[in-house]
C-alpha positions as CSV (number, residue, x, y, z in Angstrom):
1,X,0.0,0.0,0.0
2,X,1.1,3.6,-1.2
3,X,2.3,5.4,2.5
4,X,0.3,8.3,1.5
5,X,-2.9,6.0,0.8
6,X,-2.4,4.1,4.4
7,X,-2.3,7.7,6.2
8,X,-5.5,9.0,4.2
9,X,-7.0,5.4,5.3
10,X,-5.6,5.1,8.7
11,X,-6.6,8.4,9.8
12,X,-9.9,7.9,8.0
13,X,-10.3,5.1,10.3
14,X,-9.7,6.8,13.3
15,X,-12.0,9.9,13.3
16,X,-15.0,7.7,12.0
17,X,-14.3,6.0,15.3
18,X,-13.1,8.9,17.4
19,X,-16.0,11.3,16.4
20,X,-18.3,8.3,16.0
21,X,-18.1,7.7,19.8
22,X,-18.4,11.3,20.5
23,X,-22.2,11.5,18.1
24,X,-23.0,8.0,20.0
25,X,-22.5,9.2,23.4
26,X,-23.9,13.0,22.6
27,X,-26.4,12.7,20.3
28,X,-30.5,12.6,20.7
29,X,-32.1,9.1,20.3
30,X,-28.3,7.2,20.3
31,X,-28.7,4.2,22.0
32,X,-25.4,5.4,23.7
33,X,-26.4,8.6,25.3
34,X,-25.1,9.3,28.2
35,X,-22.6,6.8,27.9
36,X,-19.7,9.0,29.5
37,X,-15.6,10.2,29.7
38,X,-14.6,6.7,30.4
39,X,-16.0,5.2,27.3
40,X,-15.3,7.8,25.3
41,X,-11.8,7.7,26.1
42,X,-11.5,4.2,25.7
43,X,-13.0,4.3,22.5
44,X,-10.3,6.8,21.3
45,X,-7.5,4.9,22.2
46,X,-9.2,1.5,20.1
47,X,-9.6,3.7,17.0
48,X,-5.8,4.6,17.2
49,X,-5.4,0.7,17.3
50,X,-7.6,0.6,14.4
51,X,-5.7,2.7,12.3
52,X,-2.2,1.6,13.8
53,X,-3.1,-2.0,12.5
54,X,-4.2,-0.8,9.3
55,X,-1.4,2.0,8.5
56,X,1.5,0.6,10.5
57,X,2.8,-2.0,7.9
58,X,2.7,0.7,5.0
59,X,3.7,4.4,6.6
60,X,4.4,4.2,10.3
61,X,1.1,4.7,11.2
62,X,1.7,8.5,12.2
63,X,-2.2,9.7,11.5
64,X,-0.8,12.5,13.3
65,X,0.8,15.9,11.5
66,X,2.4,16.7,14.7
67,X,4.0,13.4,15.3
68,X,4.8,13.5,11.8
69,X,6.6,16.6,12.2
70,X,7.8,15.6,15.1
71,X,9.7,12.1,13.2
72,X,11.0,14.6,10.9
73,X,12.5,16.5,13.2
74,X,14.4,13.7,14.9
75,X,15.3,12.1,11.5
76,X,13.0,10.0,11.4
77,X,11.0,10.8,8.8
78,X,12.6,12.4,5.3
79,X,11.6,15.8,5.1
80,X,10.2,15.3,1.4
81,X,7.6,13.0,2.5
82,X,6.0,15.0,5.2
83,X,3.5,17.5,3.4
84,X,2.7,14.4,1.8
85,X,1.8,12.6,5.1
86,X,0.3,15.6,6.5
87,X,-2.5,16.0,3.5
88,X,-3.1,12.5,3.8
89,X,-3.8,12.7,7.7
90,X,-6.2,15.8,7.0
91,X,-7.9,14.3,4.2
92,X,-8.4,11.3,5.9
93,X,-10.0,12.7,8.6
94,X,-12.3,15.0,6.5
95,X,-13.7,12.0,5.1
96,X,-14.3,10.3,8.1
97,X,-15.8,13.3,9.9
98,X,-18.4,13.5,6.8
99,X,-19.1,9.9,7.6
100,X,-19.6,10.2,10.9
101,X,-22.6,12.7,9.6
102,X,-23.9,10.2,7.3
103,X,-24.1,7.5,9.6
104,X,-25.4,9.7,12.8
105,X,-27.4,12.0,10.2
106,X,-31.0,11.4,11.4
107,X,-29.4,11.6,15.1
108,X,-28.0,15.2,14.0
109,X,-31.6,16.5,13.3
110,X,-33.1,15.1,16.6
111,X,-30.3,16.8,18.4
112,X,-31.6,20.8,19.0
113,X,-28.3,22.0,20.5
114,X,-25.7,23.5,18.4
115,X,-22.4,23.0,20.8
116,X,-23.5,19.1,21.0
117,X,-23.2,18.9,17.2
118,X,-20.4,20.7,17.2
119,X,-18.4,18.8,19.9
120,X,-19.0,15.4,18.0
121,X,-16.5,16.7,15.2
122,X,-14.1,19.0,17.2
123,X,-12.8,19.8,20.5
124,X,-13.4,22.8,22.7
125,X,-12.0,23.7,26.2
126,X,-14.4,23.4,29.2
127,X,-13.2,26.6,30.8
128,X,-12.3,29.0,28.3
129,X,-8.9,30.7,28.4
130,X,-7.0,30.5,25.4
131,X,-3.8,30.3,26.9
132,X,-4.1,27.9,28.8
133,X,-6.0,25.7,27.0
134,X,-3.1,25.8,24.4
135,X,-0.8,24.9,27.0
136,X,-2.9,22.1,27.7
137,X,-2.5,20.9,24.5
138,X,1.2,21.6,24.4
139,X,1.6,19.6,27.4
140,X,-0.4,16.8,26.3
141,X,0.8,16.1,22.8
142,X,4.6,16.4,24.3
143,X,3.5,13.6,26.8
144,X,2.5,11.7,23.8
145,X,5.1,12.2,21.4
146,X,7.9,11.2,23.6
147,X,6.4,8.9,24.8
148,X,6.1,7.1,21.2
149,X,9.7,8.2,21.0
150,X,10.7,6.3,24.4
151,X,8.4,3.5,23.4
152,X,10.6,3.1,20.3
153,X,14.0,2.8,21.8
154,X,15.0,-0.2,22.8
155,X,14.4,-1.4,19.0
156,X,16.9,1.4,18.0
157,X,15.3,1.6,14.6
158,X,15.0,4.5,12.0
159,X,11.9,3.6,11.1
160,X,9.9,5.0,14.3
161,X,6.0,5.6,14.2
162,X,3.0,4.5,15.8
163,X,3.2,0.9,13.5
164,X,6.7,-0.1,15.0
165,X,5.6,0.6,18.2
166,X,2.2,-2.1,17.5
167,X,-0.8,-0.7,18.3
168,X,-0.9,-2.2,22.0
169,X,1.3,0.3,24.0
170,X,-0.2,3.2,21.9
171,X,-3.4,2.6,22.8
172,X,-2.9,2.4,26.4
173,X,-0.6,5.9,26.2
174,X,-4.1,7.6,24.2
175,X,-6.5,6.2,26.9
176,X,-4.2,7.3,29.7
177,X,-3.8,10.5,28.2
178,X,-7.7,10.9,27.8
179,X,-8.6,9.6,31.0
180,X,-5.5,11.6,33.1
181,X,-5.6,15.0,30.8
182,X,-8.5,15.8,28.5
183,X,-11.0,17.3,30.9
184,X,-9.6,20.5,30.4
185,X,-9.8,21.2,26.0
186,X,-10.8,17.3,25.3
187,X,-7.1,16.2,24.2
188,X,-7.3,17.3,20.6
189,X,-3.3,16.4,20.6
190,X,-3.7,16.0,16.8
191,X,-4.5,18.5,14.8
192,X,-5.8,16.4,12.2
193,X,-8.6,14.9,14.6
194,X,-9.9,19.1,15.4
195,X,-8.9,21.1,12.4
196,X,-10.2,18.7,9.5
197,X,-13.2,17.7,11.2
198,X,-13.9,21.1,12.3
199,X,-14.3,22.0,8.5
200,X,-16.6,19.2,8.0
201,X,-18.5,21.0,10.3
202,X,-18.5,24.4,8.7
203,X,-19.3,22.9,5.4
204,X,-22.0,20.0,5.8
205,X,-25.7,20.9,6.0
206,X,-27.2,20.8,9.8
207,X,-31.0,20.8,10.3
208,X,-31.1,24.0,12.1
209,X,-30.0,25.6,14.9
210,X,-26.6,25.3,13.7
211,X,-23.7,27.2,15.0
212,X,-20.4,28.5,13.7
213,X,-17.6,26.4,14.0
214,X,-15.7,28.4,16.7
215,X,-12.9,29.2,14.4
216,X,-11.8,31.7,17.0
217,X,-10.5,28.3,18.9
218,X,-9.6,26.2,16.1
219,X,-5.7,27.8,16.5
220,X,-5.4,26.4,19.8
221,X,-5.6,22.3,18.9
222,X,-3.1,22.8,15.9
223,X,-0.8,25.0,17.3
224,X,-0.6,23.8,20.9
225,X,-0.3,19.8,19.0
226,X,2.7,21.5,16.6
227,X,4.7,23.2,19.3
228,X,4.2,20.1,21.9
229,X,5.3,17.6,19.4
230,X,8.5,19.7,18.7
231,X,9.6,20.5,22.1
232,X,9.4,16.7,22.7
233,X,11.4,15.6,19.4
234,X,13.7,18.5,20.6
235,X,14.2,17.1,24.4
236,X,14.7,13.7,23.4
237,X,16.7,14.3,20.8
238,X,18.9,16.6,23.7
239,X,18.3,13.6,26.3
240,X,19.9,10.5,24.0
């Protein structure tokens, strides 16, 4: 499989499960109303298995611009191939927000509150302050990224990603990351999960009310992801 085609699936894979879980456990009429933080979170981590098992083989399984950027950074990624990677990750994740709509679509028009609709596609801080809800982020998409990077060690290899890794330990590091950090912004830590699906958002019909799609926000989940995901690449590159 084409690396580019295994991101675009991969990350496919994971919103339509990520934001999937989000419209079950939000939405009016789902049979999984209600359901809570603890499923959601767990559900998070199993679409990152998903679309480790499914992209790992083929590109490293990044679905993940930061950690992309990131891997480049460290040397682990050649710097041609990441705006290919990172259009594959944001396509992928357009497409699965849109089928996320689809599938929850008659779910969408029982639902009358705008922020419900919108939090199925994107994240949004419980406490508003900008600052340090990119912080937040920062701090939570380090904790991720070098962790991968740590995960990756002992197999010394320059192929690091989240397939070398298999999907196991990654999944556990996205749940506890969820479980432990996301109260505060919902733990975008990708910018491909917030920023693609957030355009989804703008752009698909809603029966009304719908809202705008809080682009005043949107900055925080891809820049807060970028810088985190650099400043970890940078320390471990410092540390080893």
């Amino acid at each position: 499989m084409n690396p580019y085609f295994a991101e675009f699936l991969g990350t496919l894979v994971l919103i339509l499960m990520g934001d999937g879980v989000c419209a079950c456990a939000s939405l009016e009429k789902s049979k999984g109303k209600g359901a809570g933080w603890i499923v959601i979170t767990m559900a998070w981590g199993f679409a990152v298995m998903c679309g480790v098992f499914i992209a790992g083989p083929y590109s490293g399984a990044h679905l993940n611009p930061a950690l992309s950027l990131a891997l480049a950074v460290s040397g682990s990624l050649a710097w041609e191939m990441l705006p290919g990677y990172v259009l594959a990750q944001m396509a992928g994740a357009f497409c699965g927000a849109c089928l996320v709509w689809f599938f929850y679509k008659d779910h969408y028009d029982a639902t009358e509150d705008p922020d419900t609709k919108l939090g199925t596609f994107c994240t949004g801080p419980a406490i508003r302050n900008l600052w340090r809800n990119f912080a937040c982020e920062f701090i939570g998409t380090c904790l991720l990224v070098f962790c991968i990077l740590m995960f990756a060690t002992p197999g010394d290899t320059p192929d690091i990603g989240l397939g070398s890794l298999g999907a196991i330990p990654v999944t556990y590091l996205i749940i506890a990351i969820g479980m432990s950090l996301g109260g505060a912004t919902g733990y975008a830590i990708n910018p491909a999960r917030d920023l693609a699906p957030r355009l989804a958002h703008a752009l698909l019909p809603f029966k009304s009310p719908k809202r705008d799609s809080d682009w005043s926000y949107a900055w925080v989940p891809v820049l807060g992801p970028v810088a985190g995901a650099l400043f970890a690449a940078l320390s471990f590159m410092w540390i080893f």
